[in-house]
Structures are given as structure tokens and as C-alpha cells.
N, C-alpha and C positions, 0 to 999 in steps of 0.2 A: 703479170709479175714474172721474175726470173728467178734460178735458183741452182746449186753444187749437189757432190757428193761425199761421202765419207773417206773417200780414199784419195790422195792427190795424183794430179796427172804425173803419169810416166814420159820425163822429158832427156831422153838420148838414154838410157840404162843401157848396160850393158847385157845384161840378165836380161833381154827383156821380156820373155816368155815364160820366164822360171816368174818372176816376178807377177805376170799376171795370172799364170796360176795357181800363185801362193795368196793372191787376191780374192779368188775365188768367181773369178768371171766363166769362167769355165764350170763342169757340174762333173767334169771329171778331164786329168791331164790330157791335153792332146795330143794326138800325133802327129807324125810328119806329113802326112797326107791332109790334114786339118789347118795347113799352116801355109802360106807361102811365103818367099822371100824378096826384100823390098831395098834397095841400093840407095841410100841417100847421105850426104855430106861427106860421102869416102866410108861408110860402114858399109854393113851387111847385113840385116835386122830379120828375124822368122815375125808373120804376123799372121794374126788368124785369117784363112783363107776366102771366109764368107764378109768379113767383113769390107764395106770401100775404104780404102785408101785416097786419100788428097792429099797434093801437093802444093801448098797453100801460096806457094809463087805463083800458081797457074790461075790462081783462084783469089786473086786480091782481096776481094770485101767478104770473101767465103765467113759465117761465124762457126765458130769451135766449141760444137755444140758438147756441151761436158754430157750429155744424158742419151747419147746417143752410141752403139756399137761401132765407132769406125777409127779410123785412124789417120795423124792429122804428120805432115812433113812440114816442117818448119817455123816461123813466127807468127803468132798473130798478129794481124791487122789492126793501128790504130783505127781504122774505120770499117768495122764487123759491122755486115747487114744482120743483126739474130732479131728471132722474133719475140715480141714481148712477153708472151705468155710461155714461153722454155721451164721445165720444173723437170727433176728427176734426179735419183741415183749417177753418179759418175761412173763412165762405164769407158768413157773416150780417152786412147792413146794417143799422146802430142809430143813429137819428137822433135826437139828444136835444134839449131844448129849451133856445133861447136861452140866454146867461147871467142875461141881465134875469127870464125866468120861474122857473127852479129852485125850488124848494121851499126856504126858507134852513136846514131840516134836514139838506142834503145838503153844507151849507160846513162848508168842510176848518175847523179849529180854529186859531187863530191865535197857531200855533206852529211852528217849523222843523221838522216831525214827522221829516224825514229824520236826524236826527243822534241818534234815539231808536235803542236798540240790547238787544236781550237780552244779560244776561248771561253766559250760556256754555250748553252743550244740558245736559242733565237726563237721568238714567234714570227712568222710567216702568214700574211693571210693575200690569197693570188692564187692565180692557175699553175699546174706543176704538169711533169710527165714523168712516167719510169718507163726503162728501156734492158732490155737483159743484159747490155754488156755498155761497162760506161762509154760514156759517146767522149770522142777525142777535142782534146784541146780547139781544133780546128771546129769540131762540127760546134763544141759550146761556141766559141764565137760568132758561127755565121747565124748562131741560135739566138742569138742578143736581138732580132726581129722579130723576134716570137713573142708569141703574149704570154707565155710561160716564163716564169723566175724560181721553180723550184725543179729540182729533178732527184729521182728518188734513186740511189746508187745500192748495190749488193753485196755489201762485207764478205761476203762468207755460208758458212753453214751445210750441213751434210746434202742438201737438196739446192743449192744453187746448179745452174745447169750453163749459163756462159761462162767462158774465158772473162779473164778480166786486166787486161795489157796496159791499161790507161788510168787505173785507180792507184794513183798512188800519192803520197804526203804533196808531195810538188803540186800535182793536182787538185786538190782537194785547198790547199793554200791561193794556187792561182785564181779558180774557178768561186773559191767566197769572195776574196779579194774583188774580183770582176760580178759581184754581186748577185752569185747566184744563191739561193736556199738549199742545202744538200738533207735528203730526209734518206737518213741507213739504214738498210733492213737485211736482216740476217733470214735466211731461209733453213732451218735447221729441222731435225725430225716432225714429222707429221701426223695429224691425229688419225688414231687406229682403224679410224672409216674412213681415211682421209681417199678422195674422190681420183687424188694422184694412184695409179695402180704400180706406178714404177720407181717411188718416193722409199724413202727409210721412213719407217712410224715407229713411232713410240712407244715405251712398255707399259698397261697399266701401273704392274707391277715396280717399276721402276719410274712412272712420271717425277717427283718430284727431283728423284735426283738430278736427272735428263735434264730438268727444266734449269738445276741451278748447274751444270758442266754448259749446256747450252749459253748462259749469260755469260759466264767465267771467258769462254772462246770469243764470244761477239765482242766484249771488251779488249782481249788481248786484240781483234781484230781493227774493229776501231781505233785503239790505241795505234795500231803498224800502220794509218793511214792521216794521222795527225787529228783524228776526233776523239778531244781530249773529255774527261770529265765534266759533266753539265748536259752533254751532247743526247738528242736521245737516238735511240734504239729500237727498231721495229721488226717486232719478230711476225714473221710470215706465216700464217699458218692456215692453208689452204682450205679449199670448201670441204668438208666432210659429213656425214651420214648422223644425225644430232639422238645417238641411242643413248641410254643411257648412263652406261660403263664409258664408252667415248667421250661421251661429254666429262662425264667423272675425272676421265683420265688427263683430257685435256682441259682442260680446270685448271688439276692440280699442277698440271706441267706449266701453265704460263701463269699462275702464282709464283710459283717457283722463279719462277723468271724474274719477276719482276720485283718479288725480295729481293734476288740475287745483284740487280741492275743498283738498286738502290743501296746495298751493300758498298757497292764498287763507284758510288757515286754518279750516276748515267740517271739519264729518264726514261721509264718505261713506256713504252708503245707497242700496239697487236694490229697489226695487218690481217684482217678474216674477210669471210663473206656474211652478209648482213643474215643470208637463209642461214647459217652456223655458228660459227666462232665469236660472231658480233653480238648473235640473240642471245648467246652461253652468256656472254658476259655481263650483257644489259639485265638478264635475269637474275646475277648477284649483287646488284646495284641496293646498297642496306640492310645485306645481309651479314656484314662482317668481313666477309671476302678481299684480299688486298688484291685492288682493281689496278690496270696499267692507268699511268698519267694520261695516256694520248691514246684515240681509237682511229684508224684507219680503215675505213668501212667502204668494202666493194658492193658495190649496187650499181648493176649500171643501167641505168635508170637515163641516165641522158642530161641529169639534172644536176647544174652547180650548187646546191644547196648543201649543207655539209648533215641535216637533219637526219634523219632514218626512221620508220616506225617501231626499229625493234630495238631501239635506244630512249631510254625513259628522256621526257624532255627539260629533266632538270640535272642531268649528270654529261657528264664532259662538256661546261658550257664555257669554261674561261679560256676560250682557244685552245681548243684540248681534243680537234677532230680531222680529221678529212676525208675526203669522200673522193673514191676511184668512178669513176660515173660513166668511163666508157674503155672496153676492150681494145685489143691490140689491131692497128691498123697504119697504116705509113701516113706519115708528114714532113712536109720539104720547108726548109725554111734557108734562106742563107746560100742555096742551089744543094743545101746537104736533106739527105731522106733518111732518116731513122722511124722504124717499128716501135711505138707506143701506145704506153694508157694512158687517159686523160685523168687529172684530178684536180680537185676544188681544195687548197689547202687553207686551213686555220687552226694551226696546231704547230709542233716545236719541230724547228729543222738545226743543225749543224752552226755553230758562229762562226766570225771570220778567224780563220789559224793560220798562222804566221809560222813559220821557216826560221829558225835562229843563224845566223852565221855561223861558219865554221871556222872552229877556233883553227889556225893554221898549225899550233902544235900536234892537232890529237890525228889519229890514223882517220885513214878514208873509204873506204868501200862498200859491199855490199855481200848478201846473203842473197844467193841468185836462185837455190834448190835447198829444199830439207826435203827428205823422204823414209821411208824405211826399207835400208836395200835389203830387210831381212827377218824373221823371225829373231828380236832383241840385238837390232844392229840399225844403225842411221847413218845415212848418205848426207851430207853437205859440200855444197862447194856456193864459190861466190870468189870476191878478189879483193885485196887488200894490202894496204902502203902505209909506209910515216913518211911526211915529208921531212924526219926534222936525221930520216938515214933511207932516203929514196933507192938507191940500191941493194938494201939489203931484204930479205926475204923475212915476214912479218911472224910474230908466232900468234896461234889462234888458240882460243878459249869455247870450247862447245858446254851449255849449259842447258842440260832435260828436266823437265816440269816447270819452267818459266824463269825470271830473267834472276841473275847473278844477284846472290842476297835476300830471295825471295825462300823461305822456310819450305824445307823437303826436297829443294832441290839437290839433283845431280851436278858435277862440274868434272871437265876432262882439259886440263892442259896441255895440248896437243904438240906444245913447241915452232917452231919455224917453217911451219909446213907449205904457207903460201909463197912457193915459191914454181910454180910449173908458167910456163910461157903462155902469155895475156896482149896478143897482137892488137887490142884493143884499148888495152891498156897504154900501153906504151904509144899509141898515138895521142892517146890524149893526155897523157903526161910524158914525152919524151925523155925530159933528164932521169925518170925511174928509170926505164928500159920495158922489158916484157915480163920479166918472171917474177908477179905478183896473184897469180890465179892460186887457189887451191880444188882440189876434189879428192876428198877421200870416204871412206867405210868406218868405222869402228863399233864394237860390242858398248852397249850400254844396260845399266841394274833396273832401268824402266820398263813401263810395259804401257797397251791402252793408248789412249789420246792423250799425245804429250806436247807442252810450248818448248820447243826449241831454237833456243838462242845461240847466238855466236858473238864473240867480240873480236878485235885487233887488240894485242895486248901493245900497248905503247912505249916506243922507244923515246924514251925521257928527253927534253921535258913534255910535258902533258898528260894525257888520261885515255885510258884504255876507251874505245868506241865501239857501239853498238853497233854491229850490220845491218842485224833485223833478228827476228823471231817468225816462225810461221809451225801452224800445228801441226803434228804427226804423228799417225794412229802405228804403233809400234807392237808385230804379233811377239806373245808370249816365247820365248826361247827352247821350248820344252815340250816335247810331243809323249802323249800315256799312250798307248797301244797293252793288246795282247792281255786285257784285262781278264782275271779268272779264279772263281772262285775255289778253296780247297777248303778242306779239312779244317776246321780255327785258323784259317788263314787266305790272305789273298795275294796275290802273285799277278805282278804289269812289267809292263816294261817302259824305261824312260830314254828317251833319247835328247843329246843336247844336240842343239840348232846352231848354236854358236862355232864359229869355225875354230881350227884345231888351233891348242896354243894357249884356249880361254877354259872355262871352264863354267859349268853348271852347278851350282851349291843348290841345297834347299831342304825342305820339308816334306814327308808323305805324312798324310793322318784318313782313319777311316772314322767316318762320322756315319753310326746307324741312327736312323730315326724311325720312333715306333710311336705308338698311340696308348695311353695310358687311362683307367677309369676316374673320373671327377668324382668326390662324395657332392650331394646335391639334393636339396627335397622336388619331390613331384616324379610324373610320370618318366620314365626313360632313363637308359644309360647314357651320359654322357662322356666323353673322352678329350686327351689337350694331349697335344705332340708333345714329343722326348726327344731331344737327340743327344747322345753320348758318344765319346770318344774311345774307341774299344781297340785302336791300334794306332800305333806311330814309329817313323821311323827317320831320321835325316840320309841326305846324301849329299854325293859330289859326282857329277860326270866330266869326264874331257868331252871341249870342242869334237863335234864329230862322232862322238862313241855315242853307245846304246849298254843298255845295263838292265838285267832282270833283278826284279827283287820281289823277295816273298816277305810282307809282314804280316805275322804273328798276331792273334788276337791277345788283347791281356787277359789276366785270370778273369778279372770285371767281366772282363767281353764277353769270355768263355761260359761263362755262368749265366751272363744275360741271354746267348745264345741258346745253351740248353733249356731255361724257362720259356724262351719263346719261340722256340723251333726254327723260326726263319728270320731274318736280319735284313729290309734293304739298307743298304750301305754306301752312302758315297765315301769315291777314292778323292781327295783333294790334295793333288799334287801344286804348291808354293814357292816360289822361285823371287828375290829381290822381282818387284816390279809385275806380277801377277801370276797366276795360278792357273793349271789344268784340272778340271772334276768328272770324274767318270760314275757309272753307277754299277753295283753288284748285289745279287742276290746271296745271304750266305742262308746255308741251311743246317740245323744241327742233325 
């Protein structure tokens, strides 16, 4: 199988080292001597010095392995050699080149590709392959000699590990259209024994939620690639250690899931190993437990049979399985070699989805980058036009926690921004001109893993157009330092992240939590947590500043302190969009 990370790639940043070790790839800043410096597309880039550098012209079918320490110069290859079995944290820099150089084979199609959608999912029963990085328009057709008709593609998720240059609405409309079965699988955190050592796992404490932000993502993702509602969904989740907190935890997490999926109207599916995740599941078969629709069970056994022994032989029987049966190894079909797993499918893969025409009134482009160029600040750029005033420069709409209309969302009208010169643009619409690109920064009240959208607002007549949305994990704007306790009071210091000009609002509260006696018959003291609120204080920082402040315990506070001598105390510093929490000891 294959699999992402939690943080998106770094493609041409400016910052680019400020950035990665505000990521946290590093275990402490580095220095100049830790760095070297790398000349590509007319820049000047610092990159860590241990790691290799590719030059991906040199390296045509090189794959851009997202799980790996290195650093990648320029576009991916529709035709990536990777290998199938890729899984890990995203750790890989890919610095693409300018918008002005692109190859104009790589422009998005000039259509609102986001509003294209499959029909509903499909049973499928035939041989299938998955491959880490989707195989190109060219390899699926010389692939129409294969005895395979389904192929399992990789939405997404914090543990995906290829590039993915070929997955897009166009494709996924082409490639059903030409009759293939597409079965989606989201690689997202992994269970807490999970076998991967270099994977993001999962909280006990925190599975359920995990499990339903995890669906929420896989849907916006599916959604950005034209698999609409119906469609199912296959979470990934790798061989793991079957203890029995793990199992617990992963349980609960792909429950979660699979509420979640059907909340949102998708079918659920679990990708595991037959020795873990598969036997987890088979084991709550009647016990209550809300099961996925579809089991995707690795065994590789060698055997097209879709059965398993650790799958009771009355449950997932109405087309409702498939079975991986053999490991990553090369297959040429068509004079094309792609790295695959074999599999036996009879379960639900992707319907055919269709592309709508584009209405010639509405704007046209795309959403090329979303990132977070900052602790509470987002980078986009992408390019954008109305045909119905080609030379005029477009105004954008940025919209954080998902699309425009959707409750609790952010929205920022940015004005006529797109307008910096797009030599690629202008070739392929000459009467525009060039200057339809945009790229810019700005502060945002979000925080966390956020959908971020963009639109072209529309020069009348017609209707404002979708670019696209993609996710983006956004650090909190707020740094506690200098934490310390005094006298009935405690004393930090805050710093805003946001640059100067903006500002930091928010809340301090100290929250002590102490343990208190249960009345109760029988032998033993028992005791049940307390936590109380024993100080508070609001602020406001400027961009750039730093600010001490001491608060005060209340009288409450003060009185609980002296009855109980010592107080730990979390600081929870709150800001629009999430929170900083430190911890203090007070003592009376």
C-alpha cells in the first residue's frame, strides 16, 4: 500500500528553512554549518546539509517519496517509478518551479473541476492493483491489456508517502469513463502498535475524535477529486501489535470512521492485515459494534479467493470484500512497469463521474498551493480569469474551515489580487494576457487542520467559481514561555506570531485540578478529580510583541490554595482558533 503526512509539502517557499523548523523536522534550530545552499529556477534556497538533494529533470521516473529525508527540485513525473509498499510521516521538501516555467501540460483544464462528481460507488468483482503514486493516463491505457479492471488510488491522509501529480477530477472521470473500477483509500493516523515506526498514530485518548476529523478530510478529499457521495472509502490501517488498549483504541477510531462516512453519505471500507485490524473487526461481528460496509483484507496468501479465516463466514458476504493476496513487485503491461499489489476484488469501488461543462460566463482557474506560511497565517496562490472581462485582474475569496456557506466558517475578501504575471497563462488564453496569477500570505482567526478554500469572485454575468480546497494544518499564533509560579499568582509571558500591523486578542485562565474524597460504603478511600477555575485574565498583543503578565489568583483560589497547600495548575492560553496550555505548580 502507500501513504502522506501531516504536514504538506514545501513547494518553492520563500522562508524555506524558517518554515521547516517551525515544522519541527529538526529537534533543535539549525545552523549554518547544518545547512547548505542549493540554486534552482533563478533562487537561492539553505537545505539541510545531510540530506540528498534531486534534481528531478536528471531523474525523470525518479518517485517523490513524501516519507523520506531529502529534497526534491522541480515537478513530478507523470510516470513516478515508487514502490508499493511506501508508508510514513511526510518529512520530504519539493520545490517546484515557478508558475511562469511549468510545462503548460501540467495546467489544470479550464473548468470548475471541483463540482464534477461520480455517480454513486459500483460493485466490482475482477482482479485490481494499488500502486503508491497514481499511474498516468498513458500507463492506465497501455494498462487496458491487463487482466486487471480495478486500481486502488490514495486520496490522502497523514501517512500517505507518494506524490500524487496524476490524481485529479479529469482523471478519475477519464479513467471510469474508459472503464476502470477506482477503489480510494485514505492512509490517515495509525494504530498505536502500528508496525510502521515512522507513521503518525493515534491517541487512545483521543480515538474517537481522530476517527471522525479523519472521515471529515477523506470526504473533503474525495470530494476535490470528483468522488462524489455513494463512493466508498478505504481507510488504511496498517499491521499493528493486537494488545489490548490498541485494539481498543483502534476500534474506536475506525468506528468513528465509519459513523462519520455515513453521516456524510460515502461507504465505509478498512484496509488492514488479516493477523490485526481484519481479526479486530471480524471479532465484533454481533456484538453491536458499527462495522465498515467493505473489508479489504491483506493476506498474502497467493490466493484469489476473497475468504480469510479470521472473517466469520457469514458477514461481509454481499460483495462486500477484497483481498490483497500478494506484495509489491513490478509488472509491465502496454511496454509500461509500475510497482504493485495484487488483489482479488468483490466489493464497492468509485462509479463513472462525469465533468460538467463550463459555463463560459463563470471565472476559471485554479488553486495550485495552500499551506501555512506561519504560526496563524496561510499561503495560497493558484491563477484566475472571467472571460466575460479577460483583461482585468480577478478579485479572490479565501475561505478557512471548508467551503463558502458551510457553518463556522472563516471568509476573507481579498479584492483584485490576481493579478501578477502568468506566462502560462497567457499562452493558453492569449486575448487575457499574463497578469492572472495570484500568491500571497495573510493572518487568519483559525487554527489546527483546516479546508481551505478559494474562489474567483465573478465579473457579472455569472457565478463566483471554485478553484479548489485542500487541507491545512495551521500552528496556533501564540507562544507561553517564561512560565512561573509566585505568591497567589502566576506570571508567563505571551508572544504574538502574527506579523506587525495584526494583532493577538484572547483569554488566560488557570484551571487547578485536585482530587477530592467520594462518601461511599465498603473498605477504602475513594476520591473523583476537581478542577476549578482560580484565575483569569483577557489580552491583546501586537503582531510581533511579547507581553508579561502576572495573574492573580481569586479570593476562591486563594482560600482553595491555603486549604490545600499545593495547587497543580494548568495555564490555558485561548486565542480565535486554538489554545496554548502550560502546567504550574502553586504552593501556599
Amino acid at each position: 500500500m502507500n501513504r502522506t503526512l501531516p504536514w504538506p509539502l514545501f513547494r518553492g517557499a520563500p522562508l524555506l528553512l524558517g518554515l521547516i523548523a517551525f515544522l519541527g523536522l529538526f529537534a533543535a534550530p539549525a545552523s549554518a554549518a547544518e545547512n547548505r545552499v542549493v540554486r534552482f529556477d533563478g533562487r537561492t534556497l539553505e537545505v539541510p546539509a545531510s540530506w540528498p538533494v534531486y534534481r528531478l529533470h536528471q531523474h525523470p521516473r525518479m518517485c517523490v517519496r513524501l516519507d523520506r529525508r531529502a529534497v526534491y527540485l522541480g515537478s513530478p513525473s507523470e510516470q513516478q517509478n515508487c514502490p508499493a509498499e511506501a508508508i510514513g510521516r511526510q518529512r520530504a521538501i519539493l520545490v517546484e518551479p515557478r508558475a511562469g516555467t511549468r510545462r503548460s501540460s501540467l495546467l489544470p483544464l479550464a473548468r470548475s473541476s471541483a463540482t464534477a462528481r461520480s455517480r454513486s460507488g459500483t460493485i466490482f468483482t475482477g482482479l485490481g492493483f494499488d500502486a503508491c503514486s497514481t499511474p498516468s493516463a498513458r500507463s492506465m491505457n497501455a494498462w487496458q491489456d491487463s487482466p486487471y479492471r480495478a486500481v486502488g488510488v490514495y486520496i490522502g491522509g497523514e501517512n500517505r508517502a507518494c506524490s500524487q501529480p496524476n490524481l485529479t477530477p479529469e482523471w478519475v472521470a477519464a479513467e471510469t469513463a474508459a472503464g476502470w473500477h477506482l477503489i480510494p483509500t485514505y492512509v490517515g493516523l495509525q494504530a498505536p502498535t502500528s508496525a510502521c515506526s515512522s507513521c503518525a498514530k493515534l491517541s487512545a485518548s483521543q480515538a474517537t475524535a481522530q476517527g471522525v476529523a479523519a472521515a471529515v478530510d477523506a470526504v473533503a478529499e474525495a470530494s476535490e477529486v470528483a468522488m462524489g457521495p455513494g463512493s466508498p472509502i478505504y481507510f488504511d490501517m496498517e499491521s499493528y501489535s493486537r494488545t489490548s488498549s490498541a485494539t481498543a483504541a483502534t476500534l474506536a477510531f475506525l468506528e468513528a470512521w465509519t459513523k462519520k462516512l455515513h453521516a456524510l453519505g460515502y461507504v465505509s471500507g478498512v484496509y488492514s492485515s488479516s493477523a490485526s485490524g481484519i481479526a479486530d473487526l471480524g471479532d465484533q461481528v454481533g456484538s453491536g459494534y458499527e462495522l465498515p460496509d467493505h473489508l479489504w483484507i491483506a493476506n498474502w496468501n497467493g490466493s484469489t479467493s476473497t475468504s480469510d479465516p479470521v472473517v466469520p463466514a457469514g458477514a461481509w458476504t454481499q460483495h462486500q470484500r477484497i483481498h490483497q493476496y500478494k506484495g509489491g513487485h513490478n509488472e509491465t503491461y502496454g511496454g509500461i512497469t509500475i510497482n504493485i499489489d495484487n488483489d482479488s476484488v468483490d466489493g464497492a469501488t468509485v462509479g463513472e463521474a462525469v465533468l460538467p461543462p463550463t459555463p463560459e460566463a463563470n471565472p476559471v482557474g485554479a488553486l495550485e498551493l495552500a499551506t501555512a506560511a506561519g504560526p496563524g497565517q496561510v499561503r495560497i496562490r493558484g491563477w484566475a480569469l472571467d472571460a466575460s472581462a479577460p483583461t482585468e485582474p480577478l478579485a479572490i475569496r479565501l475561505v478557512v474551515g471548508g467551503r463558502e456557506g458551510e457553518a463556522g466558517v472563516a471568509s476573507y475578501d481579498l479584492g483584485p489580487v490576481a493579478n501578477l504575471p502568468r506566462r502560462d497563462v497567457r499562452l493558453q488564453y492569449p486575448e487575457a494576457g499574463a497578469r492572472h496569477g495570484f500568491d500571497l500570505e495573510l493572518p487568519v482567526v483559525k487554527s489546527g487542520r483546516q479546508r481551505v478554500c478559494v474562489y474567483a469572485l465573478d465579473v457579472e454575468p455569472g457565478e463566483d467559481s471554485l478553484l479548489g480546497c485542500k487541507g491545512v494544518t495551521i500552528p496556533v499564533p501564540i507562544q507561553l514561555s517564561n512560565l512561573k509560579a509566585g505568591r497567589n499568582r502566576v506570571q508567563l509571558q505571551l508572544t504574538c506570531l502574527w506579523p506587525a500591523g495584526t494583532e493577538c486578542p484572547g483569554q488566560i485562565a488557570l484551571r487547578a485540578r485536585f482530587r477530592v474524597p467520594v462518601p461511599h460504603r465498603g473498605r477504602g478511600a475513594r476520591t473523583r478529580a476537581i478542577t476549578r477555575v482560580i484565575g483569569r485574565s483577557s489580552f491583546r498583543i501586537g503582531g510581533g510583541a511579547a507581553q508579561t503578565y502576572r495573574i492573580p489568583l481569586t479570593p476562591a483560589g486563594r482560600k482553595l490554595l491555603r486549604l490545600r497547600a499545593r495547587l497543580k495548575t494548568h495555564v490555558v492560553v485561548a486565542v480565535p482558533g486554538g489554545r496554548r496550555t502550560g502546567v504550574v505548580e502553586l504552593r501556599g
